[in-house]
C-alpha positions in Angstrom: -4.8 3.4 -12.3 -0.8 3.5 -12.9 0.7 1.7 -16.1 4.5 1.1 -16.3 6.3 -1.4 -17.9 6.3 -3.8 -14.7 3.2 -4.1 -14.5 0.2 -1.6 -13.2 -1.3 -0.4 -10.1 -4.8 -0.3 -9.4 -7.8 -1.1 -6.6 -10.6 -2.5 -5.4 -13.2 -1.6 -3.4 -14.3 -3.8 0.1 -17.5 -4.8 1.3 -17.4 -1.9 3.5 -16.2 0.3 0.9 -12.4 0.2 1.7 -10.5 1.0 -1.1 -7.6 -1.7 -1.6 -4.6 -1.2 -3.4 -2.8 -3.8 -5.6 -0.2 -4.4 -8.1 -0.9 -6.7 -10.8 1.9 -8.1 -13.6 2.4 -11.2 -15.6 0.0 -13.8 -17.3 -1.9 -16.7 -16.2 -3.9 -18.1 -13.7 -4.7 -15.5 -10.8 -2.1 -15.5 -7.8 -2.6 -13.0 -4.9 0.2 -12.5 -2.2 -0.4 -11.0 0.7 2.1 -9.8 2.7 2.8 -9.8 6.4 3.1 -7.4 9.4 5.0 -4.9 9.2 5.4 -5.0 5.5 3.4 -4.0 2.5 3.4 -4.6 -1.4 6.6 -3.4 -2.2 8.5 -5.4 -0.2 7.4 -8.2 -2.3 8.3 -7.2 -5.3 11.1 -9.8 -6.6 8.9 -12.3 -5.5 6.1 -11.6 -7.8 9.0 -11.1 -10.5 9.8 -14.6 -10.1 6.4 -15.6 -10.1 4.5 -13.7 -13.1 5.7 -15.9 -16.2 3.6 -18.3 -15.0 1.5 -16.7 -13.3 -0.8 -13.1 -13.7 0.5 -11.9 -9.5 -1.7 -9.4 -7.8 0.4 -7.8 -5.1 -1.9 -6.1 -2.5 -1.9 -3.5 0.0 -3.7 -4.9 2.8 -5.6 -2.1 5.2 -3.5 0.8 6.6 -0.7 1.2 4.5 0.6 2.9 1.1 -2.5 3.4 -1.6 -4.8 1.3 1.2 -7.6 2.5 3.3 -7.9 3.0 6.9 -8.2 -0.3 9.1 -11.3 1.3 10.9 -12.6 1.1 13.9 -13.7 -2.4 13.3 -11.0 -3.8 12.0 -10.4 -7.4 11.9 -10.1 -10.6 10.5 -12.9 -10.6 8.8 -12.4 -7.8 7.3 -9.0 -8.9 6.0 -10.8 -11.6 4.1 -13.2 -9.4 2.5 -10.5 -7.3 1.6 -9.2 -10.5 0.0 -12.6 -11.4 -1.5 -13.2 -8.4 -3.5 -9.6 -9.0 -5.3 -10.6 -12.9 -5.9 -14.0 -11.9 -7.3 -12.7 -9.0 -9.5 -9.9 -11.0 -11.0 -10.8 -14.3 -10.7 -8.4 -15.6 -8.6 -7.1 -19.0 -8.5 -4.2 -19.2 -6.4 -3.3 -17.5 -2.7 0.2 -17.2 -1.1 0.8 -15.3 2.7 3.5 -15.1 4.5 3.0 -14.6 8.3 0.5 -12.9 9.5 -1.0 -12.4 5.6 -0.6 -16.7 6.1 -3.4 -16.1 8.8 -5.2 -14.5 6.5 -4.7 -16.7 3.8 -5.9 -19.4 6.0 -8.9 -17.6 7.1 -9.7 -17.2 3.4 -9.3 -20.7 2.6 -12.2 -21.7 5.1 -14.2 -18.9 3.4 -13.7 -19.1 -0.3 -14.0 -22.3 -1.5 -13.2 -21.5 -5.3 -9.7 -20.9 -4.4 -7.4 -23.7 -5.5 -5.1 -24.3 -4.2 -3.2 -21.7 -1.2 0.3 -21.8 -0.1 1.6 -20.0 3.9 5.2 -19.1 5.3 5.4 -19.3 8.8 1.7 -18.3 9.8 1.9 -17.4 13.3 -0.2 -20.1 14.7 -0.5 -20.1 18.7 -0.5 -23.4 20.5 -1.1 -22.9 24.1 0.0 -19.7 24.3 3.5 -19.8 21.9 3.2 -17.1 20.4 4.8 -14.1 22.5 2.5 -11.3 23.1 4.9 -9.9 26.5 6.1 -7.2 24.6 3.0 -5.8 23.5 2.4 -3.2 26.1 5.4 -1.5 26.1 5.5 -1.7 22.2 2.2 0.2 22.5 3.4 2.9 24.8 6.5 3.7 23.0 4.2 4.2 19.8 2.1 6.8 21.9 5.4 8.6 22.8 6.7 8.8 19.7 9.5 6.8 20.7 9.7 4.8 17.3 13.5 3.5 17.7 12.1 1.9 21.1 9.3 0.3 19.7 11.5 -1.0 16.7 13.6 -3.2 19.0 10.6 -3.9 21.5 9.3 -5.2 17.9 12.4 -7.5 17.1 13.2 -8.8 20.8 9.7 -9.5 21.4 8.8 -11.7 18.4 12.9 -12.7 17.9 13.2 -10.9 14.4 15.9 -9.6 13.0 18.2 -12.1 12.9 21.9 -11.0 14.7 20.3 -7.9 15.6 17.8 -9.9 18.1 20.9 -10.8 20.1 22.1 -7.5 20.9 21.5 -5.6 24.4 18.4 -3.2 23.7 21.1 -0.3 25.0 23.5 -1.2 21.9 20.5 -1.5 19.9 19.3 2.4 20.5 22.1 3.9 18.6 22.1 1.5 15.8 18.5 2.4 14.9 19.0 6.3 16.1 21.6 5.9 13.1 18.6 4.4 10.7 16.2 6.6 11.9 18.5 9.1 10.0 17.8 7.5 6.6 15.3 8.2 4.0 13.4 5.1 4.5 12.8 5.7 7.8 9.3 7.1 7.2 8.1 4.2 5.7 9.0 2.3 9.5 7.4 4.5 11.0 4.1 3.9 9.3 4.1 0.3 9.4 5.1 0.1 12.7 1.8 1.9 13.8 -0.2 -0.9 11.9 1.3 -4.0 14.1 -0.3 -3.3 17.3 -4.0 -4.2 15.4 -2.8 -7.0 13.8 -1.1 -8.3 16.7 -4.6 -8.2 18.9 -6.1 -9.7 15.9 -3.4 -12.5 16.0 -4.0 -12.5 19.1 -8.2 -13.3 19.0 -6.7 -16.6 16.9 -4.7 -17.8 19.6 -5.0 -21.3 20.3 -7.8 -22.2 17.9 -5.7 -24.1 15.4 -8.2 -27.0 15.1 -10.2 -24.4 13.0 -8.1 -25.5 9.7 -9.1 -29.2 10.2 -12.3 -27.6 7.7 -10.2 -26.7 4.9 -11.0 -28.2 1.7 -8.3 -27.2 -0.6 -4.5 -28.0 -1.0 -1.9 -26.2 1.1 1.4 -26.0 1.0 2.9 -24.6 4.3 6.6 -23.6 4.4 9.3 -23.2 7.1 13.1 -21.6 7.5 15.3 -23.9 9.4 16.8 -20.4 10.8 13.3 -18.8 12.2 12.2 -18.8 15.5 11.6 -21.9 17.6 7.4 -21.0 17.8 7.1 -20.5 14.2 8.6 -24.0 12.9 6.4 -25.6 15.5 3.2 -23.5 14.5 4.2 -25.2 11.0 4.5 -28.9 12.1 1.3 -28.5 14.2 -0.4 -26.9 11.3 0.5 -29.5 8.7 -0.7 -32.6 11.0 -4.4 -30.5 11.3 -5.1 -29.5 7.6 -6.0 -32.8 5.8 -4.9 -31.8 2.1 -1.2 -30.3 3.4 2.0 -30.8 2.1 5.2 -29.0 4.5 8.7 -28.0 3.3 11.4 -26.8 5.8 13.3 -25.0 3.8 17.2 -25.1 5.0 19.2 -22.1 5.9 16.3 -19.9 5.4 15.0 -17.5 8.4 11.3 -15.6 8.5 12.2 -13.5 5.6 12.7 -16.0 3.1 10.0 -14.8 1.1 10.7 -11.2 0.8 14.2 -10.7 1.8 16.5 -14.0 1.9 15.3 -16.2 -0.7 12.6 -15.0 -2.9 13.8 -16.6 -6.3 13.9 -19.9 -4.0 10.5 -19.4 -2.8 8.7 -18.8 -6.0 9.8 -21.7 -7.5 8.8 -24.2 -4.9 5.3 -21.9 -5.2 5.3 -22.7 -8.8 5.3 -26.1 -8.7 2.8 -26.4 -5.9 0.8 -24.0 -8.1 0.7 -26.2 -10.7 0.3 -29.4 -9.5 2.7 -30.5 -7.7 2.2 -32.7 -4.8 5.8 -34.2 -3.4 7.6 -30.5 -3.7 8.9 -31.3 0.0 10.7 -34.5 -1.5 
């Protein structure tokens, strides 16, 4: 265990004995983000900054990445949730927010746990007869095997139309924009997440078109939107908030997939805060 004046880092141990790494700051009830592909706990930082005056914010690392176990050989869903599980029963958690595919999770985990409160999602990758593109998986895959991690950046962005302006670009202008990047001392930490988003993706993937799953939530959820994001993912909202019978929905105006952790955290966390305690017109 780590102390510093931000808070402290610690973990828990999984059913399977997993270890799980998580930050956890501020007071009050129990709030757990989990982060999406592609990302891990410190790119969620000024989010839980926002959040942990009201709110005591445990910041986790799910499976693969920084202070994290291994995924496994039977990695999966299911274990994500446990993963989850062993945070909510150690700290009592009250509250859950994901964003993309940690908004799968969180979903998953609000069939499963029935103590949890109240949970909130950005942009949870929801297929609905096949929207969610998959194409560029393959090649994605092989580049990773060749060690061709610029490639499989932009195979990344292009496939699942990330990165904003840079989506829009010729994959041959691309290549020496990232070879630039690649030069930079945060390149490493690409390169790591980048192999975890092939396993997640297949496990997105086993999810595919079985939205009708959420009708048996119990609990309040608040599922959010950027007017700017992909055409799939704002759909995968509306569908999702017409299926889950305790839902409230907020597009939230200029904002792209990063809201969350890039864009618009301090606007995030407070729309969190007052669905978090209470609130039921925030989208008003």
């Amino acid at each position: 265990m780590t102390n510093n004046n931000e808070g402290y880092t610690t973990y828990v141990q999984s059913t399977d004995g997993t270890k799980i790494h998580y930050e956890k700051r501020g007071k009050g009830p129990g709030l757990v983000i989990i982060h999406g592909a592609f990302r891990d706990s410190s790119h969620y930082q000024k989010l839980a900054q926002e959040l942990d005056s009201a709110f005591t914010v445990y910041t986790m690392d799910r499976r693969g990445r920084n202070g994290s176990g291994e995924k496994g050989s039977a990695y999966s869903i299911e274990k994500e949730c446990e993963d989850v599980e062993a945070i909510i029963q150690k700290e009592s958690v009250s509250f859950i927010f994901g964003h993309s595919f940690g908004g799968l999770v969180t979903l998953e985990a609000g069939l499963q746990f029935p103590s949890i409160h109240r949970i909130a999602v950005y942009e949870p990758p929801i297929s609905i007869n096949g929207s969610v593109p998959t194409a560029w998986l393959p090649l994605f895959e092989a580049q990773l095997r060749k060690g061709d991690f610029v490639g499989a950046s932009i195979s990344l962005i292009k496939g699942l139309q990330m990165g904003g302006w840079m989506r829009r670009i010729p994959t041959f202008a691309l290549r020496p924009l990232f070879n630039k990047v690649s030069q930079s001392d945060e390149w490493q930490q690409n390169v790591e997440l980048l192999k975890t988003v092939a396993s997640e993706a297949k496990v997105g993937v086993s999810l595919h078109d079985l939205p009708d799953r959420y009708r048996q939530i119990k609990t309040q959820v608040f599922i959010l939107s950027g007017s700017k994001s992909p055409a799939y993912l704002q759909s995968a909202a509306n569908e999702l908030a017409k299926i889950v019978p305790h839902s409230q929905q907020l597009l939230c105006k200029g904002l792209d997939h990063n809201g969350p952790d890039v864009s618009a955290p301090e606007q995030i966390a407070a729309k969190l805060t007052m669905f978090f305690k209470g609130g039921n017109n925030i989208a008003k």
